[in-house]
N, C-alpha and C positions, 0 to 999 in steps of 0.2 A: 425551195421557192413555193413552193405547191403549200406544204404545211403554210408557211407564213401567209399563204394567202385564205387558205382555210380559218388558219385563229382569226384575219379580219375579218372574214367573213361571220363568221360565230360570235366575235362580240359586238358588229352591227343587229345582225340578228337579235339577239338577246335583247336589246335596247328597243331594236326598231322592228318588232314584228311584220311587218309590211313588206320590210324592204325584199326588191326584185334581185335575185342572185340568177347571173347563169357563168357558166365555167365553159373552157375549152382549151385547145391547147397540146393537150396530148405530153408531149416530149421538153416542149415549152410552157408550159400552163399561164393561159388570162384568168382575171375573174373579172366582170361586170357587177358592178352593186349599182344600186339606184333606189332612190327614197323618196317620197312625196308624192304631189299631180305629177303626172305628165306634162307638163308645161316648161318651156326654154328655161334652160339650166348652164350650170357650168360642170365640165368634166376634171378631175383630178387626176394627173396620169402619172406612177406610181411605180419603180420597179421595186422586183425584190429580192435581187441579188446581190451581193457583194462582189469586190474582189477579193484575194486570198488576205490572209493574216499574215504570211511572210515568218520571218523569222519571229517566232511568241518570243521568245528569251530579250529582244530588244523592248521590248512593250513594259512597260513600269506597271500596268495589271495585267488582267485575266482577259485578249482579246475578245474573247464570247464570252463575257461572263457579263456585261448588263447593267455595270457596277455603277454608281450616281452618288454623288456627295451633295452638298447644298448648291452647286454653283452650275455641276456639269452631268451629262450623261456619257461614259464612257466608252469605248467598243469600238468594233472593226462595223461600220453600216451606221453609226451614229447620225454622221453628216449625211452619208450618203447610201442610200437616203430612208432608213428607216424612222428619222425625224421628222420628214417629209412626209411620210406616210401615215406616220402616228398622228403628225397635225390634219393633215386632211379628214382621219378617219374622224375624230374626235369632234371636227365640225360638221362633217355628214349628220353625226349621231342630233350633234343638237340645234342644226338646223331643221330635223325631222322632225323632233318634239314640237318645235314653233310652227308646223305646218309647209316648209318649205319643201324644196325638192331639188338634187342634183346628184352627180356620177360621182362613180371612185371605180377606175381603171387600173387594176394589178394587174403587173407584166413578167418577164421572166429574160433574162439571161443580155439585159441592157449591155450592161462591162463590155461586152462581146462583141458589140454589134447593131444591137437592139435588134435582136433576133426574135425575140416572142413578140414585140409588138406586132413584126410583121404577121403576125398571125391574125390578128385583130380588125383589120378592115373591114369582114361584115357587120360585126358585130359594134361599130360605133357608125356605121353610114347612116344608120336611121333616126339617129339619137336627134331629138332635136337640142343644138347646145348652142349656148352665149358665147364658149369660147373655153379653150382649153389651159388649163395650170398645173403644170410639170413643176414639184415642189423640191425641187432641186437647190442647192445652199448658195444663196444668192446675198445673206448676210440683209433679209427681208426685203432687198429692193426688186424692182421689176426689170426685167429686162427682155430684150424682143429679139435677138437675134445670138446665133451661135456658127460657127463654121461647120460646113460640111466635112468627111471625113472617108478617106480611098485609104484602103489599105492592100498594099499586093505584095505576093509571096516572088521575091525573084531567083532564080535558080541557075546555076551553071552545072555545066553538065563538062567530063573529064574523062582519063580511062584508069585503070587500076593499073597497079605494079607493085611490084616486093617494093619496102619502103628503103631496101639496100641496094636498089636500080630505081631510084626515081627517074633515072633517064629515059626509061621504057616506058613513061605513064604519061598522063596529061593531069597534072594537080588543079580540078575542079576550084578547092579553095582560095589558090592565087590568081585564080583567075574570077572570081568573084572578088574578092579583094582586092583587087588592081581595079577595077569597074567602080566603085562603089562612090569612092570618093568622087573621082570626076565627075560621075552623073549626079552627082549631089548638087556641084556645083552649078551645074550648068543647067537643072530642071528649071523649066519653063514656071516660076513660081509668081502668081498674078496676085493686083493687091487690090483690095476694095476698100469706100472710101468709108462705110459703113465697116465691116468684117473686119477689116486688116490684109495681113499680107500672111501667102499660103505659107506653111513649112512642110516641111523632109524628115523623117527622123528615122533610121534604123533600131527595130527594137531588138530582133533575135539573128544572130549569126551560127549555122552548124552544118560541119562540112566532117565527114570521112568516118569510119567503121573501127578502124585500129590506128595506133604511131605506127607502124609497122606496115601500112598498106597506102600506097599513094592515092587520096581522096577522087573517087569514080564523080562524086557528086558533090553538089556545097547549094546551100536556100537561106536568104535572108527574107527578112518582112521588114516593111518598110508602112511606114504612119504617114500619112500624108492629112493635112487639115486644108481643104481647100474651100475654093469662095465663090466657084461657077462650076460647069461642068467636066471632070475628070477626063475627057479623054484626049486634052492635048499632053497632062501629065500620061496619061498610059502610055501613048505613043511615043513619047520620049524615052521610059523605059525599052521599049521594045526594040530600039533601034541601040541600044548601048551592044559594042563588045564587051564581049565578054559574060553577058545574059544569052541564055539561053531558052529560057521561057520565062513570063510573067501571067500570072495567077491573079484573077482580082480574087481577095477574100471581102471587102466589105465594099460599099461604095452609099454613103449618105449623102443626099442634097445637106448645104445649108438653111438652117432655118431663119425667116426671116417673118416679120410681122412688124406691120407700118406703125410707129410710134405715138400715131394721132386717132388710132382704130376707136370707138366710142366705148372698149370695152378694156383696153386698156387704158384709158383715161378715167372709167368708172374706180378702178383697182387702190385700195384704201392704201396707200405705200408711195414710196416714193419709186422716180421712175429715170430710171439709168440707161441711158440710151446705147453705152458700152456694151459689145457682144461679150455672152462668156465666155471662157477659154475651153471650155467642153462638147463634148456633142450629148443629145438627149434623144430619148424617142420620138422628142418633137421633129426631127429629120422626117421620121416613117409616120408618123400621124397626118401631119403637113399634105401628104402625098394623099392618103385616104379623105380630107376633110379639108381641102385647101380652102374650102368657103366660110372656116371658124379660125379668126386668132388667136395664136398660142402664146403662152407667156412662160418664161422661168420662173419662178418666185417662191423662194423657200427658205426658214432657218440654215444656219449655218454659216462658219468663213468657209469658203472655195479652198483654202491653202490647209485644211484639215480632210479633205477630199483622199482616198489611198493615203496617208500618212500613217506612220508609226504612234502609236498613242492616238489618234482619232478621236475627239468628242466634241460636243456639243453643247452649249450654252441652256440652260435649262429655261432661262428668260427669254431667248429666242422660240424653243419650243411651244412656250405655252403662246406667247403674243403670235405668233404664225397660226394656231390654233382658232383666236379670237377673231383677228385678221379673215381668216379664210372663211370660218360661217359670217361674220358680216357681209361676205361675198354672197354666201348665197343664203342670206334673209334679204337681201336687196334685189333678189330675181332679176340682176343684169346677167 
């Protein structure tokens, strides 16, 4: 992450001798770029992680290989969102030749969490901005809202035994296993008229050491998309038998941004009132900048998003490119 955010940075440089870089970050690394006056701008906000490539052998190319034919860009980060980035960067560049001025925010280990943004609050509190665009594959339209996102790790706890006297133990596993489904059903899942309606998902189940040792312990994660604040689901957790401790590992607000704001009505695109099915770093931006509207809007279909084979429309890249400096030659 760190390298890719170095090469943006070095071929803004090259271009735009001016421009203001500062870095930070450490374990997660930001970068900060900025070009032009000093004068209200728009911020571009940028991760630059993937998630894994998975199995390469199912992938018809070379997941990191970068591969492009007339039509598409290929790759594991295509969509998501290295085309986002590449269009932001490319408008930076030549909005700065025309005199203008705006940000480009690299982040780090979004997939996750959006774990590096949070790192980032001092260093965008001062900025002065028109409003923020997370260039995320929206298939070029704008959109203003996403679900928030609670993820917790739940755990039952057991006792061990030779797995040829499971009578002497307490199996961890079935007992998170018998828990799992009810509470599914019966979570407190709230619907907004905007958002939609929360979901549940288990994504990892692992329980026991050996076949041969009745399981001491067992921990699932559980995905939650929610659409207000998380802690009537926690405590529904909390109270299931059969759980024995619950873990929050993430917990994102929803983002939200009024459909009539003057700056997303400025936004050269059409404007889709549907939330996306994802969460962004606009969760943790939101939080640090609640006074700037954020928007999604970037190349790409959504349903290319983590896929197998992954890419990207070449026609989308470039018009997201043109799209975005018209944003900021217009100093909304």
């Amino acid at each position: 992450m760190r390298a890719v955010q170095q090469h943006t940075a070095g071929l803004i440089r090259d271009q735009v001798p001016a421009a203001r870089i500062s870095t930070g970050g450490e374990d997660r690394p930001w970068t900060l770029i900025s070009v032009g006056p000093d004068v209200p701008a728009p911020l571009f906000a940028c991760h630059t992680d993937t998630v894994p490539v998975g199995d390469a052998q199912q992938w018809s190319r070379d997941p990191l290989g970068g591969e492009h034919d007339d039509v598409h860009l290929h790759g594991r980060g295509s969509v998501d969102m290295k085309g986002g980035l590449a269009a932001a960067t490319v408008a930076l560049i030549g909005a700065a030749t025309h005199g203008a001025g705006g940000h480009l925010l690299l982040t780090a280990d979004e997939e996750i969490g959006s774990l590096g943004a949070q790192r980032t609050g001092d260093v965008i509190a001062t900025l002065d901005l028109t409003g923020i665009i997370i260039p995320e594959a929206t298939n070029l339209s704008v959109r203003c809202s996403h679900r928030g996102a609670c993820w917790l790790r739940l755990i039952a706890r057991g006792r061990a035994a030779h797995g040829s006297a499971p009578e002497r133990g307490l199996n961890a596993v079935l007992r998170l296993a018998a828990a799992l489904g009810p509470a599914l059903e019966t979570a407190p899942l709230r619907h907004d008229e905007v958002l939609g309606t929360e979901t549940a998902s288990i994504g990892t189940f692992h329980g026991g050491d050996a076949t041969n040792i009745v399981p001491a312990a067992a921990t699932a994660t559980l995905d939650q998309r929610t659409v207000a604040d998380s802690a009537p689901l926690l405590e529904h957790w909390r109270r299931i038998d059969g759980i024995d401790e619950v873990e929050t590992i993430l917990d994102l607000a929803a983002l939200r941004t009024d459909l009539v704001d003057p700056f997303v009505r400025s936004l050269p695109a059409p404007l889709d009132p549907a939330p996306v099915t994802y969460f962004t770093d606009g969760s943790v931006l939101q939080g640090f900048r609640p006074d700037v509207p954020i928007v999604v809007w970037g190349p790409g279909a959504p349903r290319q998003m983590h896929s197998v084979d992954e890419r990207l429309e070449l026609a989308q890249l470039t018009k997201a490119a043109d799209l975005f400096e018209r944003v900021l030659l217009s100093g909304r």
